[in-house]
C-alpha positions as CSV (number, residue, x, y, z in Angstrom):
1,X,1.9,-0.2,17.9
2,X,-1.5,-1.3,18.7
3,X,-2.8,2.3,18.5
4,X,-1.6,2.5,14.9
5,X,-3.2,-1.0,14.0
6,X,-6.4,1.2,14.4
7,X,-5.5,4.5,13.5
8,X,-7.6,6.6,11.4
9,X,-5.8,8.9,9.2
10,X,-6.3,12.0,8.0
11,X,-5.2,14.5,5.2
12,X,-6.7,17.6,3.1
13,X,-8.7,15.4,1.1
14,X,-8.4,12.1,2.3
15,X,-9.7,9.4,5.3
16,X,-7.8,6.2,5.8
17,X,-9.7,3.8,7.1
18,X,-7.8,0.5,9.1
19,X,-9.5,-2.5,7.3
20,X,-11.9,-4.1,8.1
21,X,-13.7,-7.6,6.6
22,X,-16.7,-4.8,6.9
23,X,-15.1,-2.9,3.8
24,X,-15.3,-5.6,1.5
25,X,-18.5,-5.3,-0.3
26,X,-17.4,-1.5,-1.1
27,X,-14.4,-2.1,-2.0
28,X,-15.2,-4.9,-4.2
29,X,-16.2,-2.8,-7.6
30,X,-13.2,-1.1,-7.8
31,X,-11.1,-4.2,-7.0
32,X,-12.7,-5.7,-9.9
33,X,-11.2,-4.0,-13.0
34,X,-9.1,-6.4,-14.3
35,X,-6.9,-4.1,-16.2
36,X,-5.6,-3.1,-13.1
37,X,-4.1,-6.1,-12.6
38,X,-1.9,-6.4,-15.4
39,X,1.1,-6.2,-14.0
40,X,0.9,-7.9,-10.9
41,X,0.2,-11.7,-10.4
42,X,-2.9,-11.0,-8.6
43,X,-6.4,-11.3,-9.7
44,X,-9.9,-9.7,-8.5
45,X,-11.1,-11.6,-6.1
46,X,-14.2,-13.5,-7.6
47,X,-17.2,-12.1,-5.8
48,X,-17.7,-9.9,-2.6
49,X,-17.8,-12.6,0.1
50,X,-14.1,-14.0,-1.2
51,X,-12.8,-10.6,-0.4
52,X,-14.7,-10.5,2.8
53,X,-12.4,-13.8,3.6
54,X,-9.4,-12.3,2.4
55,X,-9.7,-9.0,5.1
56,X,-11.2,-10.9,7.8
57,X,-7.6,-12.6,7.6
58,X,-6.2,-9.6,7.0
59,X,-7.5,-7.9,10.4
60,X,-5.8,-9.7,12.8
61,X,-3.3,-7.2,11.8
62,X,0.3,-10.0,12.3
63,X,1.3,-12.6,9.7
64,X,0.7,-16.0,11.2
65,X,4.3,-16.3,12.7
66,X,3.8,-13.2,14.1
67,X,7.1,-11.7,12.6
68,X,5.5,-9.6,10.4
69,X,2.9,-6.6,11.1
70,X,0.2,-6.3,8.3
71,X,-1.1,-2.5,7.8
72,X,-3.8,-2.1,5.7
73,X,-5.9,1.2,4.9
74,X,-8.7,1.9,2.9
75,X,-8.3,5.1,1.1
76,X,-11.6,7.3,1.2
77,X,-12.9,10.8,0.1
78,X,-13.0,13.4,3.2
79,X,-15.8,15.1,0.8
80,X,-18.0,12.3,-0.1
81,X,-16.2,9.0,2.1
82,X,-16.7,7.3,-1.5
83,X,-13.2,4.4,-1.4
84,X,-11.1,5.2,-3.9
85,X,-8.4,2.5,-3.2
86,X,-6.1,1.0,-0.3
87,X,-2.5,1.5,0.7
88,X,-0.5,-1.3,2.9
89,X,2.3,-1.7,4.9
90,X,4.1,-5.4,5.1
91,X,6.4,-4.6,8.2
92,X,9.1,-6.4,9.5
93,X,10.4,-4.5,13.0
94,X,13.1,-7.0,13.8
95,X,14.4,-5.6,9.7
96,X,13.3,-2.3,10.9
97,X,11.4,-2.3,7.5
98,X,8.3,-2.4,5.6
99,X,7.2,-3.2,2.1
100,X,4.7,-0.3,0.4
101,X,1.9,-1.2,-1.6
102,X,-1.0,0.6,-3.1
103,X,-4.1,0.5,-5.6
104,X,-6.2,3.6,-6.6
105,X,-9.5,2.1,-8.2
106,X,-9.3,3.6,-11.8
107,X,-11.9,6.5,-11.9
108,X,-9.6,8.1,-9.3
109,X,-5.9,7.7,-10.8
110,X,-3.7,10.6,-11.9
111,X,-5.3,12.7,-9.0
112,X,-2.6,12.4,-7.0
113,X,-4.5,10.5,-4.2
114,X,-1.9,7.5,-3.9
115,X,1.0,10.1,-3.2
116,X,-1.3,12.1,-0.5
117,X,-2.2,8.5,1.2
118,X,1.7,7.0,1.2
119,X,2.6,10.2,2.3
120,X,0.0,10.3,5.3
121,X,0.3,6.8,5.7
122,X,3.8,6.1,5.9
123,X,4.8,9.0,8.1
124,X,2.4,7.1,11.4
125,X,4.2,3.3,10.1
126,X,7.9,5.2,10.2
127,X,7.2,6.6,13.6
128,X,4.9,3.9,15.0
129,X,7.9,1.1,14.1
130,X,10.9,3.5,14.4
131,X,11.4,2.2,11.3
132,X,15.1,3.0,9.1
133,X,13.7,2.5,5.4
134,X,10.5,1.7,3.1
135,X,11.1,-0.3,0.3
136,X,8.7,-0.9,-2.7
137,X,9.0,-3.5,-5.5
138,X,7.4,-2.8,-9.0
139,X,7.2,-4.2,-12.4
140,X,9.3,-2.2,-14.9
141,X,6.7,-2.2,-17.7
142,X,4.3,-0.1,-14.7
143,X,5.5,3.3,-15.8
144,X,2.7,5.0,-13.6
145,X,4.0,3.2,-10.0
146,X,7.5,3.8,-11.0
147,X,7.0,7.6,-11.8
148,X,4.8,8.0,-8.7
149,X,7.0,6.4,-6.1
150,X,10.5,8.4,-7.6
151,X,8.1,11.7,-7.2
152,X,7.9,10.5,-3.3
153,X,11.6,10.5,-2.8
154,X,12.2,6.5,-3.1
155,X,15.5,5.6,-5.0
156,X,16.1,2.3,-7.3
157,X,18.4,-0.1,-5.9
158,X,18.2,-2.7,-8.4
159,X,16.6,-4.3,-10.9
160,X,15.5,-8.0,-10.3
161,X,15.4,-9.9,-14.1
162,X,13.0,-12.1,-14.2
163,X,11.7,-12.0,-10.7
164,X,8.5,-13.5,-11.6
165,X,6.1,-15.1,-14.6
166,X,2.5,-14.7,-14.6
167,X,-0.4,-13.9,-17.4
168,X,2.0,-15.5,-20.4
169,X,4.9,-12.8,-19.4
170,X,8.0,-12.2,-17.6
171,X,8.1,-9.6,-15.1
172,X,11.4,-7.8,-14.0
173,X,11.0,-5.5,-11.2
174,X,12.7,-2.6,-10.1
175,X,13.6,-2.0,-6.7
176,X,13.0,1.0,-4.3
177,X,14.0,2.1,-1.0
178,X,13.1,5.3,0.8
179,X,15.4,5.9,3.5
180,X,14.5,7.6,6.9
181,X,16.3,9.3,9.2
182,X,17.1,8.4,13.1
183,X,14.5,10.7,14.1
184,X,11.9,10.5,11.3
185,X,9.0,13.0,12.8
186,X,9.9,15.3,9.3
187,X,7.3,12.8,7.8
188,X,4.7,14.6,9.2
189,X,5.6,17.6,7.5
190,X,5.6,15.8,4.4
191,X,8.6,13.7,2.9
């Protein structure tokens, strides 16, 4: 496991990068389109050094109890190592789970560049944790993450009503899982 905390990973056209507090100052433009926050409860963080904070926590790579491992990876051009985003795994290996989430900074969306970096991405988590499912939760108003996570295979297993209230609205969320099988090294061929 502690190979895969710093992993690099690549693909065709992509490099992901295992954060680092480093990254923040980079990463921090494209963070900070607030319309890309509209349906999460999140907000950009306010300035460059506050992100800095937030991945400096973020790189000891466990949650404080230690019963969760924390992946985080920036996304970044192979062509011009320009970030275009990050994908992250919450996994839990006692669950033999993880939690998927991704942003794509908006000058890079519909390129297909969040599918290419789950894809990469979760193939080294499944093996590294042995792990029997991915599961993603999204906002059901976020037409773009639900179409994009149903194109990777990942089936809705329920819808949550009112799972949570933030910027004057209520946000249901759909479930997903992604199953895997026993022996899960078909990831690397591409789910």
């Amino acid at each position: 496991m502690d190979q895969l905390d710093e992993k690099l990973i690549k693909t065709a056209r992509l490099i992901l990068l295992p954060l680092k507090a480093s990254h923040a100052v980079e990463m921090f433009r494209g963070l900070s389109d607030v319309s890309s926050y509209e349906f999460t409860p999140d907000t950009p963080c306010q300035d460059a050094a506050a992100l800095e904070k937030r991945y400096r926590r973020l790189e000891s790579r466990r949650s404080p109890n230690g019963q969760e491992a924390w992946l985080n990876w920036v996304i970044s051009s192979a062509a011009t190592r320009e970030f275009l985003g990050y994908v992250q795994f919450t996994v839990k290996p006692l669950e033999q789970r993880a939690l998927v989430a991704y942003f794509v900074f908006v000058a890079h969306r519909q390129q297909g560049i969040a599918s290419e970096a789950i894809r990469a991405s979760m193939a080294e988590v499944a093996e590294g944790f042995r792990l029997s499912r991915v599961d993603a939760e999204i906002d059901t108003r976020n037409a773009a993450s639900i179409a994009l996570i149903e194109k990777l295979g990942f089936l809705r297993t329920r819808l949550v009503p009112h799972a949570d209230e933030f910027k004057g609205a209520v946000s249901d969320e759909y479930h997903y899982s992604y199953t895997l099988p026993v022996d899960n090294h078909h990831l690397k061929q591409g789910l």
